[in-house]
N, C-alpha and C positions, 0 to 999 in steps of 0.2 A: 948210677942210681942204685940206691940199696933195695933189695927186695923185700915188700911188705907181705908178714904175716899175722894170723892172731893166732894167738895158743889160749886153747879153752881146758879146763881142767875141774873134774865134776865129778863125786864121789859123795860117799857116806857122811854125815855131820863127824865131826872128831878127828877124821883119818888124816890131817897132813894136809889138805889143798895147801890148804894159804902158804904152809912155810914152803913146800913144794914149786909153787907160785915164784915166790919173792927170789929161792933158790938157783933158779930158770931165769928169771929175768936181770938177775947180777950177774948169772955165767954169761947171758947173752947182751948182758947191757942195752936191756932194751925197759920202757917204761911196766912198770906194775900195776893193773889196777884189778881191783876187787869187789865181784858184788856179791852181795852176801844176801840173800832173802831174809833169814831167818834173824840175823840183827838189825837191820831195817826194821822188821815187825817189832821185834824186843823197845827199838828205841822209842816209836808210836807207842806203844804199851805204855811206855815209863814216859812218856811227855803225857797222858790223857789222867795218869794215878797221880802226877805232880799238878796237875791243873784241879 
């Protein structure tokens, strides 16, 4: 059985998470996911100035 972990990765807006993220997760071949706060808000934003 493979051992489950999570890897959390959390810094400064700009610095590299994500490609840092994605980089980690192809060496380890393990699934990528991403939550972002700050583009979540942006998209609300832009779906309430489109309505």
């Amino acid at each position: 059985m493979k051992e489950k972990c999570v890897i959390i990765i959390t810094g400064m807006p700009a610095t590299g998470k994500t490609t840092t993220g994605i980089k980690i997760a192809e060496k380890l071949r393990i699934p990528f996911l991403v939550k972002i706060k700050e583009k979540l808000d942006l998209l609300v934003m832009i779906y309430y100035i489109i309505i």
